[in-house]
MDAnalysis code that builds the backbone (N, CA, C; Angstrom):
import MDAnalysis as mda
import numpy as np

u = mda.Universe.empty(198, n_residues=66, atom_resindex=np.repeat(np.arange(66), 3), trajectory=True)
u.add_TopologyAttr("name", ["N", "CA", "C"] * 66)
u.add_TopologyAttr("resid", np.arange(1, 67))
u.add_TopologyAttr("resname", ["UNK", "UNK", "UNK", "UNK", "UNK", "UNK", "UNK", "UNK", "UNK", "UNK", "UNK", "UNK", "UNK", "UNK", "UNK", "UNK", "UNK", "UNK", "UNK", "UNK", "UNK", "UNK", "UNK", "UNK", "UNK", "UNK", "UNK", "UNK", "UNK", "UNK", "UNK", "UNK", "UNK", "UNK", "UNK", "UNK", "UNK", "UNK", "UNK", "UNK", "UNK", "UNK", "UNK", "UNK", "UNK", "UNK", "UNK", "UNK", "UNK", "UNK", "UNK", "UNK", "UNK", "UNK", "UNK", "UNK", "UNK", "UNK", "UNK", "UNK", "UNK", "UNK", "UNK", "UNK", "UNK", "UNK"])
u.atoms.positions = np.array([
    [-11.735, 11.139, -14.593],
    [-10.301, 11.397, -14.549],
    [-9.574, 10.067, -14.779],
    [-8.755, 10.116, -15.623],
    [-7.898, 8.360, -15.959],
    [-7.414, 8.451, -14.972],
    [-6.808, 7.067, -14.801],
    [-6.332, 6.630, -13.214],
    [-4.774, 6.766, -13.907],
    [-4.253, 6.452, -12.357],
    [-2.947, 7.441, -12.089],
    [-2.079, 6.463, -12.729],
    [-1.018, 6.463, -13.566],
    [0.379, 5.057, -14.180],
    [0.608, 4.480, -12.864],
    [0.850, 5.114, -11.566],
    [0.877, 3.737, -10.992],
    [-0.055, 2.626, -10.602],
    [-0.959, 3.250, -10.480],
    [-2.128, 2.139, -10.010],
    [-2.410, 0.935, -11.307],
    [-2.567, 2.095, -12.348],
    [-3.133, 1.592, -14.102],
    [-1.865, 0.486, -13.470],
    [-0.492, 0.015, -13.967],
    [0.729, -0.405, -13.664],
    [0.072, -1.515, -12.751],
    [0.049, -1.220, -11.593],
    [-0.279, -2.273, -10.519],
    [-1.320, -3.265, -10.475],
    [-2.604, -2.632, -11.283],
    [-3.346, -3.672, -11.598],
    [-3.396, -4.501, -13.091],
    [-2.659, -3.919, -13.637],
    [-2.116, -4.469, -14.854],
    [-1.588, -5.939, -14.590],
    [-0.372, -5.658, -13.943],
    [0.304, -6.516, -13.198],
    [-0.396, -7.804, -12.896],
    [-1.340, -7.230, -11.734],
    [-2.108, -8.731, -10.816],
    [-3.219, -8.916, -11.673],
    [-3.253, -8.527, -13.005],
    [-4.645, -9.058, -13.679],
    [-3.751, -9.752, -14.643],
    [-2.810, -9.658, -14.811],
    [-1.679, -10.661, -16.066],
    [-1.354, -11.651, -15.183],
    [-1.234, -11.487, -13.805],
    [-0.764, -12.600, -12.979],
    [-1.724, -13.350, -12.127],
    [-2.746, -13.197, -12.473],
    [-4.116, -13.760, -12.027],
    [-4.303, -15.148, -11.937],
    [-4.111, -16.145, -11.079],
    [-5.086, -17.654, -10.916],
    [-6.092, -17.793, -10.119],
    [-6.446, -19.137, -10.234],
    [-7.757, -19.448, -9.930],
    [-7.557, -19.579, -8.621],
    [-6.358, -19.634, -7.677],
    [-6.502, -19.313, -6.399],
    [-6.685, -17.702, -5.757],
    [-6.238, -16.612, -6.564],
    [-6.442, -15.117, -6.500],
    [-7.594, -14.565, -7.147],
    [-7.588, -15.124, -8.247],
    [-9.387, -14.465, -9.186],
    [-9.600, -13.705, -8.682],
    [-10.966, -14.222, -7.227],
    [-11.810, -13.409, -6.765],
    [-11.212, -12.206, -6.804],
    [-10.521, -11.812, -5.011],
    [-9.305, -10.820, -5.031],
    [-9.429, -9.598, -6.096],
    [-8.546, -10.401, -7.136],
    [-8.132, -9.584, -8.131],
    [-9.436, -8.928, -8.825],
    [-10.528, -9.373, -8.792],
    [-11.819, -9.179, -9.533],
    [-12.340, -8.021, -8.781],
    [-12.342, -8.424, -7.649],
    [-12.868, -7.366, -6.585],
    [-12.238, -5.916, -6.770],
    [-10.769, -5.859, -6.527],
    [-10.206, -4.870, -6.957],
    [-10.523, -4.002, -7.906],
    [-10.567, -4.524, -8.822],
    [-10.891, -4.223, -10.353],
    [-12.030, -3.806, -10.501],
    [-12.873, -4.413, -9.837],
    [-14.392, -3.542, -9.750],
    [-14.135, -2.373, -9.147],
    [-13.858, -2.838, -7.947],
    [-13.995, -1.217, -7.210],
    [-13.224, -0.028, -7.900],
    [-12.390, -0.318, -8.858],
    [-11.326, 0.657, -9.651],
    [-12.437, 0.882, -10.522],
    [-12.787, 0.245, -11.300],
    [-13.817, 0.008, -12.221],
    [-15.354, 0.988, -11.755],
    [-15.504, 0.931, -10.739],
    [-16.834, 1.918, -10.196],
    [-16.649, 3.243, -10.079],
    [-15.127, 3.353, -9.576],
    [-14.815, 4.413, -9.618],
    [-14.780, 5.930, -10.903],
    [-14.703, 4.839, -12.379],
    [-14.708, 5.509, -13.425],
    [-15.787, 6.021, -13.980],
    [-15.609, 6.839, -14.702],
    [-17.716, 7.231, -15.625],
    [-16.858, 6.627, -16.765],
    [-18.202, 6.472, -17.572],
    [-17.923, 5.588, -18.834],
    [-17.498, 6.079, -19.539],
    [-17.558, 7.079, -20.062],
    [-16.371, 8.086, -21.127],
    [-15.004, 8.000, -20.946],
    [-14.643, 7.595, -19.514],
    [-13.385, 7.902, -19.186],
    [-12.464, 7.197, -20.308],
    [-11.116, 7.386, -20.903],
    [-10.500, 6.195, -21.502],
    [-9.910, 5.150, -21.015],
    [-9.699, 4.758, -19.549],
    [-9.064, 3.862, -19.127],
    [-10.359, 2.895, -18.568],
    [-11.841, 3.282, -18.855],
    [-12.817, 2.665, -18.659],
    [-13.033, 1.296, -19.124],
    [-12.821, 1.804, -20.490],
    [-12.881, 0.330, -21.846],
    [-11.711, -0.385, -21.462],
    [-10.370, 0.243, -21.012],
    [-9.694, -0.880, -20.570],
    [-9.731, -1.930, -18.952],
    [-9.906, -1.372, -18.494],
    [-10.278, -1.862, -17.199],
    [-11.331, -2.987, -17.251],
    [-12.292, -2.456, -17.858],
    [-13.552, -3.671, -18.343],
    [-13.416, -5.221, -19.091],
    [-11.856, -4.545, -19.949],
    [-11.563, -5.744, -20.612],
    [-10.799, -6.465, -19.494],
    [-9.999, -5.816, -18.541],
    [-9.480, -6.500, -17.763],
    [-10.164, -8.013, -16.519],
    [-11.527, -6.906, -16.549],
    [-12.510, -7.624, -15.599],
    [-12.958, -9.119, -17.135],
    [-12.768, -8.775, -17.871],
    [-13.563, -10.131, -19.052],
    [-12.269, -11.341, -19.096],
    [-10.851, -10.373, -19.292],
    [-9.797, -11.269, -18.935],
    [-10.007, -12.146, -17.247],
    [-9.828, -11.701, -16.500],
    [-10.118, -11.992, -14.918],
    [-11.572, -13.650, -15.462],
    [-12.684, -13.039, -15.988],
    [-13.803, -14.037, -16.279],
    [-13.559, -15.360, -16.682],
    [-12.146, -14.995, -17.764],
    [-11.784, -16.207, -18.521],
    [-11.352, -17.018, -17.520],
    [-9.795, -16.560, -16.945],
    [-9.154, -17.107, -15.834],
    [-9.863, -18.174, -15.250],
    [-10.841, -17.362, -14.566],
    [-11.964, -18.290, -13.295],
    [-12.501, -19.125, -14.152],
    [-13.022, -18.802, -15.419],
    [-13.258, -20.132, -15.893],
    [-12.537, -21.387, -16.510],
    [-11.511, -21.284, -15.507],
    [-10.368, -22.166, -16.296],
    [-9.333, -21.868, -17.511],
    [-9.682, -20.727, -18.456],
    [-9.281, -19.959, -19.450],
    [-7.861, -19.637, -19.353],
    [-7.304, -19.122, -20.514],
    [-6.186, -18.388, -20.397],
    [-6.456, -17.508, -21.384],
    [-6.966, -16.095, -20.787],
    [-6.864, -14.768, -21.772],
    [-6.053, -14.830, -23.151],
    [-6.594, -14.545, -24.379],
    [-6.291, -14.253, -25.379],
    [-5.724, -15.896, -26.373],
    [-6.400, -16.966, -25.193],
    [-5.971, -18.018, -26.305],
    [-7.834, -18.835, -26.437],
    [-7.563, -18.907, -27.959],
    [-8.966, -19.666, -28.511],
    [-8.858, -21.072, -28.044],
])
């Protein structure tokens, strides 16, 4: 079942607003949202990218810049 606009919304949010003092946190979240889905779902593939965005972060990164 896709997850609900507000939640999708809310973690949108704290994964765009993510630092290296919140990461973890935010990672954690995101998993557990993330476990919650079967893989077919469509908000699956996005969520996942969210957790790879979150990866960059912690590694010092800033999502979507080379």
């Amino acid at each position: 079942m896709p997850l609900e606009q507000s939640l999708k919304s809310a973690l949108r949010d704290k994964v765009s607003t993510a630092n290296k003092s919140n990461v973890e946190a935010v990672t954690e979240e995101v998993s557990a949202v993330l476990a919650t889905l079967p893989a077919d779902d469509k908000d699956h593939a996005r969520v996942q990218g969210w957790l790879e965005d979150l990866a960059t972060v912690r590694g010092g990164g800033v999502p979507g810049k080379f």
